[in-house]
Structures are given as C-alpha cells and as structure tokens.
VOVO-471980 format. One record per residue: residue in one letter; x, y, z of N, C-alpha, C in turn. Coordinates in steps of 0.001 Angstrom, whole numbers, padded with zeros to 6 digits, always signed. Layout:
BEGIN
AXYZXYZXYZ/...
//
This chain:
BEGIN
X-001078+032785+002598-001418+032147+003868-002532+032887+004610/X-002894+034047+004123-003793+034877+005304-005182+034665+004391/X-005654+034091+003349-006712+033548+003098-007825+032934+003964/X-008772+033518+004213-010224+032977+005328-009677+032625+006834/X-008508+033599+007369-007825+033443+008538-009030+034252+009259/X-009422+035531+008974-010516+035695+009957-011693+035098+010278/X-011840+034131+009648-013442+033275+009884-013055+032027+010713/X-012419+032113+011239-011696+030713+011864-012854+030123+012961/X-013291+031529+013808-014023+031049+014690-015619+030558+014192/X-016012+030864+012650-017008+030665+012342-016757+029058+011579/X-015473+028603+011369-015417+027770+010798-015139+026242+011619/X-014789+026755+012668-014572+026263+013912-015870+025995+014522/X-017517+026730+014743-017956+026609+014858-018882+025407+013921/X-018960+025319+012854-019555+024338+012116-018758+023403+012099/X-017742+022914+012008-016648+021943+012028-016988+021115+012922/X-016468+019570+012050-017283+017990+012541-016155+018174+013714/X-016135+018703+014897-015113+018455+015956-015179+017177+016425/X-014030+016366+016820-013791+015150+017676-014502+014802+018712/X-015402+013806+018901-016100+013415+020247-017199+014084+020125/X-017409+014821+018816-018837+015681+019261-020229+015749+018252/X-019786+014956+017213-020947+014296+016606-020388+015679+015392/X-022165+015993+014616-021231+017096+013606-022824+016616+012666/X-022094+017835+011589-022782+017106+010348-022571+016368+009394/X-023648+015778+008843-023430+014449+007669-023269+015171+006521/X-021773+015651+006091-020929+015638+005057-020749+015141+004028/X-020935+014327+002954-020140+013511+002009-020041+014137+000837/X-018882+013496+000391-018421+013833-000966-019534+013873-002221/X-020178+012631-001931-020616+012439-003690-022300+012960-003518/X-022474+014150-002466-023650+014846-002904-023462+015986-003374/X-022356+016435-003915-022647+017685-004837-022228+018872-004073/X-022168+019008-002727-021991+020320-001919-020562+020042-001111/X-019741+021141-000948-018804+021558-000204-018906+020828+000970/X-018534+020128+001649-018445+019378+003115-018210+020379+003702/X-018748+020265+005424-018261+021018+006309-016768+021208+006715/X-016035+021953+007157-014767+021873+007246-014503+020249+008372/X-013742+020000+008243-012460+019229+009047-011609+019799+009890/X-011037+019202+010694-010447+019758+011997-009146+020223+011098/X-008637+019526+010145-007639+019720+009263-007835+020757+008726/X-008610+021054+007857-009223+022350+007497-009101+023776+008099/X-009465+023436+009289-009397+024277+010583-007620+024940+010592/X-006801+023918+010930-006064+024098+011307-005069+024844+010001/X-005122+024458+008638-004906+025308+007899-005427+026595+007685/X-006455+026934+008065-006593+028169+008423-006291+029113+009235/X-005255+028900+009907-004982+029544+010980-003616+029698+010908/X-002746+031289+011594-001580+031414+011172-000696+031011+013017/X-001452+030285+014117-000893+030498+014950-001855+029259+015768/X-000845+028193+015971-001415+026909+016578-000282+026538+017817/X-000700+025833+018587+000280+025501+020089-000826+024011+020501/X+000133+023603+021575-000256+022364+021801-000048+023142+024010/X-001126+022846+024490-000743+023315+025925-001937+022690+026814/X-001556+023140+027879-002315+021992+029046-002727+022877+030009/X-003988+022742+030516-004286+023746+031774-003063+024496+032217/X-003230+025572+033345-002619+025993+034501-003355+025863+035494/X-003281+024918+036668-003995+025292+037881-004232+026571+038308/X-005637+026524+038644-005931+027349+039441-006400+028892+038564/X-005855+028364+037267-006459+029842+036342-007682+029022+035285/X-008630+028976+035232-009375+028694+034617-009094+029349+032988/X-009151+028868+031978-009280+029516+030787-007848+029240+030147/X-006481+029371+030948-005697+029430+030763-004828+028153+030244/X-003451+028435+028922-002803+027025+029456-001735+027530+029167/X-000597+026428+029696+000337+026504+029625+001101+025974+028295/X+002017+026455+027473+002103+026121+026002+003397+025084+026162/X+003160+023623+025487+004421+022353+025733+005283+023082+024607/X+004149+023156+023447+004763+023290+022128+004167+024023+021285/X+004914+025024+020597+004496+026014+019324+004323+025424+018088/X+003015+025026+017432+003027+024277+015907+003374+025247+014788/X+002566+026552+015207+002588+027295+014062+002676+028910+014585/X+003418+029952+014452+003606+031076+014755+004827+031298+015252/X+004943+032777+016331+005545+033017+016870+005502+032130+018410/X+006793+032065+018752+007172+031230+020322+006579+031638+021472/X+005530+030691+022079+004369+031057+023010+004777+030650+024615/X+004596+031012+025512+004748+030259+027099+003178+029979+027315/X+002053+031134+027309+000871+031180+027987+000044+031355+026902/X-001257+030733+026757-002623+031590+026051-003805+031766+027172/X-004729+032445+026649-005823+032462+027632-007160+032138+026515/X-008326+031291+026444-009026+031032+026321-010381+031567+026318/X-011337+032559+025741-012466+033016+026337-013102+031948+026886/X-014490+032831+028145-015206+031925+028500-015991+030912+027802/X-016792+031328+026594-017547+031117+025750-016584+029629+024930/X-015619+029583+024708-014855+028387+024368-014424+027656+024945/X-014354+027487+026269-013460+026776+027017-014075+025231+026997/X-013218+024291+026982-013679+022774+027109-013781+022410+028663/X-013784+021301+028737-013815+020611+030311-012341+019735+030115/X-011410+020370+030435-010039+019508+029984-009574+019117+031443/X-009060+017737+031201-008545+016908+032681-007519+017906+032766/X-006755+017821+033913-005754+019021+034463-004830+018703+033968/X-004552+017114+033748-003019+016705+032422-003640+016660+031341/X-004624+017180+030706-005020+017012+029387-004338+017595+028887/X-004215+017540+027317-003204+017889+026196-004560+018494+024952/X-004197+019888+024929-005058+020370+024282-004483+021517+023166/X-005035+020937+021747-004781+021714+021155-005538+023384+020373/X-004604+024421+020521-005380+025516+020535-004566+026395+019235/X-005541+027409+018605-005536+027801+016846-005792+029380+018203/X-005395+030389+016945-005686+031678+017101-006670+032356+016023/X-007149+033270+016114-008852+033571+015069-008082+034459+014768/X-007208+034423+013614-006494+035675+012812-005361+035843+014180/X-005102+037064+013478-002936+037732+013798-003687+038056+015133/X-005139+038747+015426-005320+039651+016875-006863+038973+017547/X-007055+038086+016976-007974+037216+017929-008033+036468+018769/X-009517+035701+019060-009174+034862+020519-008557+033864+020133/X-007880+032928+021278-007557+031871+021211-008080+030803+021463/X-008331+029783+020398-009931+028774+020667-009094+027331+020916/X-009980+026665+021980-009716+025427+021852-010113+024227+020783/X-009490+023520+020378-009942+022560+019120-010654+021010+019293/X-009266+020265+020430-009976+019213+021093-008965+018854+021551/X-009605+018026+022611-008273+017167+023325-007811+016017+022899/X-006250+015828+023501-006124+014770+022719-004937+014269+023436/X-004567+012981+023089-003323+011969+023482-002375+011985+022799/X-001300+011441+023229-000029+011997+023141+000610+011395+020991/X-000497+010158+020631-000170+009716+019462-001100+010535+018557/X-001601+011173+018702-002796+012105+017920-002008+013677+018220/X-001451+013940+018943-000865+014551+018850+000854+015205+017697/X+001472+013679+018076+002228+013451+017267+001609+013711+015423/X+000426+013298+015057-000025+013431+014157-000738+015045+013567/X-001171+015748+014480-001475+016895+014208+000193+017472+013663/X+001170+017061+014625+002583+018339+014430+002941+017460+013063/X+003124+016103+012102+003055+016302+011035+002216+016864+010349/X+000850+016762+010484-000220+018303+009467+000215+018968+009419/X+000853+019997+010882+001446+021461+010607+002502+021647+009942/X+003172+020183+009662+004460+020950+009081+004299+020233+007897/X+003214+020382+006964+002714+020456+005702+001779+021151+005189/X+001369+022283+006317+000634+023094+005943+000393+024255+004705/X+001739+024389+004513+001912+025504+003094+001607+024470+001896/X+002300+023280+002316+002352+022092+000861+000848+021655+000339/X-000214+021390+001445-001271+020841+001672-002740+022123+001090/X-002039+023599+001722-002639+024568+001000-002930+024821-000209/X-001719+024830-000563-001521+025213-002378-000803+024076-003154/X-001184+023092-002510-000850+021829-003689-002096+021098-004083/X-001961+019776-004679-003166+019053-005256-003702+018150-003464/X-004592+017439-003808-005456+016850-002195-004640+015198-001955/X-003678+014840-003243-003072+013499-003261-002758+013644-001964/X-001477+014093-001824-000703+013423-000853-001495+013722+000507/X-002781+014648+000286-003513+014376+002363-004010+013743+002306/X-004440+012946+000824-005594+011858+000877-004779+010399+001334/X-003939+010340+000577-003019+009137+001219-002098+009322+002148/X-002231+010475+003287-001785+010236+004086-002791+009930+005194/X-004046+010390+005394-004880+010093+006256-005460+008781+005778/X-005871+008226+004610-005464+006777+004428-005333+005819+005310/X-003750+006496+005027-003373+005530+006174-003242+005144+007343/X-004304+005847+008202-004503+006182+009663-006212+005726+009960/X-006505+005144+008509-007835+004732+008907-008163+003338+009944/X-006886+002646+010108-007125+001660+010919-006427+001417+012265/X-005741+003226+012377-005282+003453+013916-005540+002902+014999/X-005016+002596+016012-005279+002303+016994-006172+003218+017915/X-005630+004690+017819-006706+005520+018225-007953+005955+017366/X-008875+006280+018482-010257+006371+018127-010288+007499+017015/X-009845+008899+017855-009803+010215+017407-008958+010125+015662/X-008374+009261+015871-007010+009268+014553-007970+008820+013249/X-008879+007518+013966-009555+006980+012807-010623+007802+012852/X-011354+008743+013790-012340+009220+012989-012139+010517+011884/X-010994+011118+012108-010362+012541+011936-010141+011427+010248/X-009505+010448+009968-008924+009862+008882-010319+009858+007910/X-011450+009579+008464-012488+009515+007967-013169+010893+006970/X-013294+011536+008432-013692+012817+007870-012996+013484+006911/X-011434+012992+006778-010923+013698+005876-010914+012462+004532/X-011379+011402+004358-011840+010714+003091-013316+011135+002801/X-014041+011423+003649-015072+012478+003281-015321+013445+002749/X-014596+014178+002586-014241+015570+002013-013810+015831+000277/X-013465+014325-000363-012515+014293-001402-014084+013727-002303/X-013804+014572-003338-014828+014005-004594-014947+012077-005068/X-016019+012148-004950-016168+010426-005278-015121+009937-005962/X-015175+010555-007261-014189+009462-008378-012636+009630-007817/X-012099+010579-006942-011051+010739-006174-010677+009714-005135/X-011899+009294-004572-012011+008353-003424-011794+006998-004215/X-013005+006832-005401-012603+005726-006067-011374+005413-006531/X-010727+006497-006639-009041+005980-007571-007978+005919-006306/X-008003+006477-005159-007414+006446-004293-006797+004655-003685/X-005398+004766-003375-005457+003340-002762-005732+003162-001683/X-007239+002859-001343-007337+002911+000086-006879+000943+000637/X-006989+001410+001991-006868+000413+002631-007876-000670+003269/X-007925-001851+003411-009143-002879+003751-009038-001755+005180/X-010903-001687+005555-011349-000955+006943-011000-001724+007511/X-010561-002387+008823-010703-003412+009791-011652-003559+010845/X-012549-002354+011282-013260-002888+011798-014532-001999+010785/X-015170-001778+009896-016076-001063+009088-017288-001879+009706/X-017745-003612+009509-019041-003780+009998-019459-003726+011359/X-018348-003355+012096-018419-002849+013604-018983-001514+013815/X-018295-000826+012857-018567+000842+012634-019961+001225+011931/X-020244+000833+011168-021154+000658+010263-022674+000304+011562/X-022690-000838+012354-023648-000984+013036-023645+000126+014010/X-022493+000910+013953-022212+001781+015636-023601+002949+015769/X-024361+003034+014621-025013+003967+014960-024814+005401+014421/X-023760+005783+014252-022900+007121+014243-023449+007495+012849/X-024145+008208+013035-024795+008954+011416-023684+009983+011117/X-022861+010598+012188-022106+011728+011330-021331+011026+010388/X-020465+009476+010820-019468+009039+009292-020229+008041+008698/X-021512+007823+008781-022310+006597+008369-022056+006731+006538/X-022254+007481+006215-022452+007945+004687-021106+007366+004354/X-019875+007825+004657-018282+007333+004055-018497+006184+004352/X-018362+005571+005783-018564+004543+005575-019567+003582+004706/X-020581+003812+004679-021255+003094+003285-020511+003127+002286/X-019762+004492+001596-019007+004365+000254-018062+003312+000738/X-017045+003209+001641-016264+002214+001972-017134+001289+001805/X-017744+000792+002669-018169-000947+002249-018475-000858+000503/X-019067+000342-000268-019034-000536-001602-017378-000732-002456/X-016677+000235-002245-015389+000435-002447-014710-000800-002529/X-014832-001099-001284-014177-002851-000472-014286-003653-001706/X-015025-003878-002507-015665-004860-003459-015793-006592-002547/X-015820-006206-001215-016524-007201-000240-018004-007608-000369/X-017941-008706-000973-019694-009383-001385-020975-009686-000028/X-019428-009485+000942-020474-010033+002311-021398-008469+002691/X-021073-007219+002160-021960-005941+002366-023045-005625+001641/X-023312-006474+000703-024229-006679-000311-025650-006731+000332/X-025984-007797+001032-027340-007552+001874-027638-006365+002629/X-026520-006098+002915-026754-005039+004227-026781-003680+003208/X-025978-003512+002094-026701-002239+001069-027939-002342+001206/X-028195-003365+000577-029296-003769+000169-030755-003010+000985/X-030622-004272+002550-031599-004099+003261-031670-001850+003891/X-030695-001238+003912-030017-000002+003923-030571+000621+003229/X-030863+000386+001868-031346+001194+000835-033025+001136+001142/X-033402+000397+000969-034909-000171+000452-035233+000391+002543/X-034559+000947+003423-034870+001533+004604-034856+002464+004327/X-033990+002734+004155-033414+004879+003490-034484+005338+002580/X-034804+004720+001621-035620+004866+000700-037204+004880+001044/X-037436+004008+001642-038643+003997+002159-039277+005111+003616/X-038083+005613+003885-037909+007076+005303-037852+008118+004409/X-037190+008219+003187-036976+009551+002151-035456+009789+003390/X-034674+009118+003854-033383+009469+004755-032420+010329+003646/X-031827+011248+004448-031020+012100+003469-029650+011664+003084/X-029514+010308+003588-027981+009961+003119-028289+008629+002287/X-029984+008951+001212-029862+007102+000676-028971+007047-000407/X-028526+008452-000797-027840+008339-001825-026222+007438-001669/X-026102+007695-000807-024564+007095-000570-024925+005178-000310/X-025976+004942-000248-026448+003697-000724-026449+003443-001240/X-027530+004184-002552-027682+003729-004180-026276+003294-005043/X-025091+004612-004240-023921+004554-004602-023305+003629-004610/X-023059+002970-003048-022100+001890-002678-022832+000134-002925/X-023931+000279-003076-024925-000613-003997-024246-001144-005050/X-024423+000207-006261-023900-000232-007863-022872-000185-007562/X-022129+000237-007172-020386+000011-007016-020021-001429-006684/X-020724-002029-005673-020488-003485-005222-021171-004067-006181/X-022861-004016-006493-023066-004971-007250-023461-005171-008715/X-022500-003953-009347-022378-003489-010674-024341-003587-011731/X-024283-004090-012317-025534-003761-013073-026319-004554-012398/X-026037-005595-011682-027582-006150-010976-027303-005094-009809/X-027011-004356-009238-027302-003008-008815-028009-001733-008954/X-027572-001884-010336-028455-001022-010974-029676-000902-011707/X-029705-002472-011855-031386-002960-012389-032378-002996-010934/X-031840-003463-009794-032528-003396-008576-032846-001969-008346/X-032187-000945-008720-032615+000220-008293-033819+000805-009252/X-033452+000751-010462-034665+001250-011630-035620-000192-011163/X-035991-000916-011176-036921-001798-010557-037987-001965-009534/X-036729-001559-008197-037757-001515-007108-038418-000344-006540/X-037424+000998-006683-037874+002344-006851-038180+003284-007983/X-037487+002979-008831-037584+004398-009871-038960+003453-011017/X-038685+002126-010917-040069+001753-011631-041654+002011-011595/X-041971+002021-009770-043194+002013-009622-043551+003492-009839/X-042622+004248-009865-042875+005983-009754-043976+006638-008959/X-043984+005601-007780-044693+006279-006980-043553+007025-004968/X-042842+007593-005911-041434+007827-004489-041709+009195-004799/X-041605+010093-003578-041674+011618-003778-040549+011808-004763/X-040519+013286-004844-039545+013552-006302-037955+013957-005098/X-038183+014230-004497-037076+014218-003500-036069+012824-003577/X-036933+012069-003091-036446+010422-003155-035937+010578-004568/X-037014+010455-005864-036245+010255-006571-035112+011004-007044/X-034507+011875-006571-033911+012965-007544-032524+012671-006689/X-032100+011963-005256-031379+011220-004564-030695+010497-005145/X-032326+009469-005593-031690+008001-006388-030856+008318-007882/X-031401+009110-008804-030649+009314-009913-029565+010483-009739/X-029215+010799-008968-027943+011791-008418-026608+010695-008115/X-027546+009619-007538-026699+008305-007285-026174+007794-009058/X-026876+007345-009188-026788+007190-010324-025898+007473-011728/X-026003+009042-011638-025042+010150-012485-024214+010357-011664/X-023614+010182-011027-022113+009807-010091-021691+008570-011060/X-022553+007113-010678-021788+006291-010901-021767+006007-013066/X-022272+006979-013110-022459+006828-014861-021016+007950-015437/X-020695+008278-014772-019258+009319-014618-018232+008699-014582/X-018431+007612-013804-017265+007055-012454-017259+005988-012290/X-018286+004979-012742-018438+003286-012875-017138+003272-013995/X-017397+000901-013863-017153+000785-015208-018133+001045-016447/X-017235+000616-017568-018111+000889-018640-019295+000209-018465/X-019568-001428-018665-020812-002038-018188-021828-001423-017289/X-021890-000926-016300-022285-000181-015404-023119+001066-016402/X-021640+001474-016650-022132+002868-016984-023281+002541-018600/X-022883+001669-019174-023881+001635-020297-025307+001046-019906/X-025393+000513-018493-026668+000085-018481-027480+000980-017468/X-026699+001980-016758-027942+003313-016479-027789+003876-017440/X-027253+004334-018610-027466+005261-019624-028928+004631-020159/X-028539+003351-020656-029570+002847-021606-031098+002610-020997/X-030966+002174-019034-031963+002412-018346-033021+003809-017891/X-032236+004580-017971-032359+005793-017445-033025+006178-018749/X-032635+006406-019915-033006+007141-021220-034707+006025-021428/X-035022+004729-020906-035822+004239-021399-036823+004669-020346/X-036696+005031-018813-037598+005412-017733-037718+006936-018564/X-036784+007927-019053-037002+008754-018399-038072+009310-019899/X-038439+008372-021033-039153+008541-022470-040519+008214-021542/X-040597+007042-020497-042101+007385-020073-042354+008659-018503/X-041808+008942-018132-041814+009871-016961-041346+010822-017381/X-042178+012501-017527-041430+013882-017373-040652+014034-016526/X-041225+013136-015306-040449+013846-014058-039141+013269-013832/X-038935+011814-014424-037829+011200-014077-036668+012125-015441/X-037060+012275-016894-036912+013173-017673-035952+014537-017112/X-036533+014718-016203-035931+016406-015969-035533+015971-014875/X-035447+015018-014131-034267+014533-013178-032934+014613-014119/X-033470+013816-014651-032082+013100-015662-031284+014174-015986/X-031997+015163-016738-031411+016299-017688-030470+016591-016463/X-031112+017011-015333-030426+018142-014308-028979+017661-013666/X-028692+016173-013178-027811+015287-012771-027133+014859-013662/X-027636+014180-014778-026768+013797-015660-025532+014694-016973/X-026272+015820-016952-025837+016647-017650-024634+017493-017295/X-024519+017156-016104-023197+017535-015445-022214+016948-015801/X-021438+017465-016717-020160+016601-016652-020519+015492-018286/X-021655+015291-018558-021361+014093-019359-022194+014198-020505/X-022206+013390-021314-023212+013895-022993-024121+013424-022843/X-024644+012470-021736-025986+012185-021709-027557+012980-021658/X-028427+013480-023012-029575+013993-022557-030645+012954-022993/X-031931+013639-022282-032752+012549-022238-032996+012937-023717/X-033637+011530-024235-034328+011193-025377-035561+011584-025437/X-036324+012235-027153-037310+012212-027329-038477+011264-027550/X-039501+011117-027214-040204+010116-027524-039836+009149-028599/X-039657+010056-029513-039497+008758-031166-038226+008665-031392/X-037531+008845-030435-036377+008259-030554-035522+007125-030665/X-034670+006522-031855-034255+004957-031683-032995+005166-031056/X-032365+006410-030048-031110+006061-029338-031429+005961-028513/X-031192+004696-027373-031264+004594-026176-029820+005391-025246/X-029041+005619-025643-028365+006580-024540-027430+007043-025674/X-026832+008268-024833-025361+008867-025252-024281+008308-024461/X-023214+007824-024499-022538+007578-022889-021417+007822-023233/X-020989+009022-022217-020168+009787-022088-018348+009166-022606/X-017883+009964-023361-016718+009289-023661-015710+009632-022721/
//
C-alpha cells in the first residue's frame, strides 16, 4: 500500500481534477494517461470527507473518515485551499503518513456516496486486474450528476483500446450533446465512444472531424481515424489511405497519427478490417520510404506485420 504515497501532491497536481479542465489523455495513443481522481485517491493512505469550519480559513471539520486513522479536524495549506461554499462537502487525501493535507474537489452528497464505494475497494482495485473498475464506472456514465459522468469518463480513458473495445459499455445518452460541448479534455473518449456505439448517425460527423483534425495537424486526429474505421469498417479505411495517406503530401507528424490509428485498429478490428489495412498499408508503404518506416515503427508492435520489399508478391502478413 505505501507504493508512490509520497508523490501524491505531484500527482495531484497533474491530475484531470473535476470542474477544472486537465489534459487530453487517451488510451489508444500509446502513453500512460494522466492520473484520475481515482488514481489519486489510491494513492493515498489517509482520505476524509469534511466541510469548512467558520471562521478558520484552511480548516475543516471531518463528517467522515474514508481511509486511515479516526479524524475530527484537518488543516489545509494556503497554497491548496479551494473556494468551498461554507456547507460544501469536500473531499481531502493526505501526501504520505506526515504530509499536507490537500483538497481534491467538491462535491454533492451522490458523488460522494460514490467516492466511499472506491475507498472501500481500494486494496482490491490496487492489486487486482482493471475489470471490475472498468465496469463499475461504466456504469455511471449516464449519471445524473455532472461530476459522476465526467469522473466515469476519465476513468474509460485510462484503459487500453482493445480493453475499451471488449468492455460492455453502455449506449452514452447524451454523447452528441457532449461531443458538440466543446470540452477538448474528454473530446478524444468521447470520439472512441461514438465509434464504439456502432451508431451510423456519427459517421458524418467522424468524418467531417477527421478531414478538420487532419487538415490543423490537431493532436487528438488519431482518436478519429480510430472511431472512423471502427464505425465504418473498410470503407473507413479506404477513405483514410485515399484522402490523406494517398496524396503524401501531410507532414510526417500527421502522418505517423494516421497510421498509429491504424495499427491499433489492425490489432483490434475485425478480421475484414484488419486484412484490408494490412494489404493497404504494405501497398502505400512499397511506394513511400516514409510511409515504410511509419509502418515498421507502429505496426510492429505487437503484430507480424513488416513492410514489404519492392519485389515482393506478399501483400501483407496479418497478425494471427
């Protein structure tokens, strides 16, 4: 349990906190996501749920002990303190056995209820497999509260693509609401959701999404290219070698996005799918070096696909 307990406040510091925007995270680019408030809170050997004290700034008064020894009071440094209503309900972590005590976020009384089940799966959730947090936040993606569904998010964010793909998730209920909201920190999951959905009505809006992203060099087009071929299986994937990776005139950035997309879904598609970027990809990448040593670098992860030599009569390897 005392694993990365002293970095709490550094982890706390990068962490997509509630209400406060964050960074764009996702699973299926290859890098570690930023922590989660969940995250957070497993790191820590000493959590409480408490509410101002008048008249002492910094201070609160403790309702309830989640995790540690039995608390009445904490005190807050200056440097952390939130702007909490005087009945606000705020939950607060300790930075190791002899550190400060940080605030996390505020929250209502049904988000609350939901943090004190996290804590009391915290040992299970540590050192077990990611199933059972994945389907439990799941199922909170279409909460009534705001905080519940975005926290549900961030934590389907966090889980490796083909994890997300096998997962039983649930229809979004409001996703093309969310989706227009603007919100770049969950914009990316949400895109994998709409291709996930296998909803035909998100198809344009990939669409028009991609060929934007793509044309900005935006750093989340990949989760386009993704939720693209996922929805619209090989005419997905012929639109992509077509309208971008054909003309080969896209910085190598762009392209190295688009076929990252790509070697995800050549992993993790169906077979159809997957045999027609193998066989696409191996035929771009005999005329382009550069698309060539894309390929090698993405695809080779994980799967038997290498690029072909010029005089070659195999058009792909595909991964068994």
């Amino acid at each position: 349990m005392g694993k990365g307990r002293r970095q709490l406040a550094w982890v706390l510091a990068v962490a997509l906190t509630l209400g406060a925007g964050g960074a764009q995270a996702c699973a299926f680019h290859g890098y570690t996501p930023n922590p989660t408030l969940v995250d957070v809170l497993l790191a820590t050997e000493q959590v409480a749920l408490g509410q101002p004290v008048p008249g002492r700034a910094g201070h609160y008064r403790v309702r309830q002990t989640l995790a540690g020894p039995p608390l009445t009071e904490v005190e807050v440094p200056p440097g952390w303190r939130l702007n909490t209503p005087q009945d606000g309900l705020v939950l607060l972590a300790r930075d190791g056995a002899y550190g400060h005590w940080l605030p996390l976020a505020v929250m209502e009384e049904r988000f609350a209820q939901v943090i004190m089940q996290v804590m009391a799966q915290q040992s299970n959730w540590i050192y077990g497999d990611d199933g059972p947090r994945l389907r439990f936040f799941a199922r909170l993606v279409n909460d009534p509260n705001q905080q519940l569904r975005d926290l549900a998010l961030q934590e389907l964010d966090r889980v490796p693509y083909a994890t997300l793909r096998a997962a039983p998730l649930p229809k979004v209920q409001r996703l093309p609401q969310d989706l227009a909201s603007g919100d770049e920190a969950l914009l990316p999951i949400r895109v994998l959701l709409a291709g996930l959905s296998k909803d035909r009505a998100y198809a344009a809006y990939l669409r028009a999404e991609l060929d934007k992203a793509v044309g900005q060099d935006l750093p989340y087009l990949g989760a386009f290219a993704v939720a693209l071929t996922e929805l619209e299986g090989k005419a997905g994937v012929q639109r992509i070698f077509e309208e971008y990776l054909q003309p080969e005139t896209l910085p190598e950035s762009t392209q190295a996005r688009l076929v990252q997309a790509l070697a995800l879904q050549y992993r993790n598609g169906p077979r159809d799918t997957r045999r027609m970027i193998g066989r696409e990809m191996a035929a771009h990448a005999r005329r382009s070096p550069q698309l060539a040593r894309l390929a090698k670098e993405h695809f080779a992860l994980g799967s038997r696909w290498r690029p072909p030599v010029a005089t070659s009569t195999d058009e792909f390897v595909l991964e068994r």
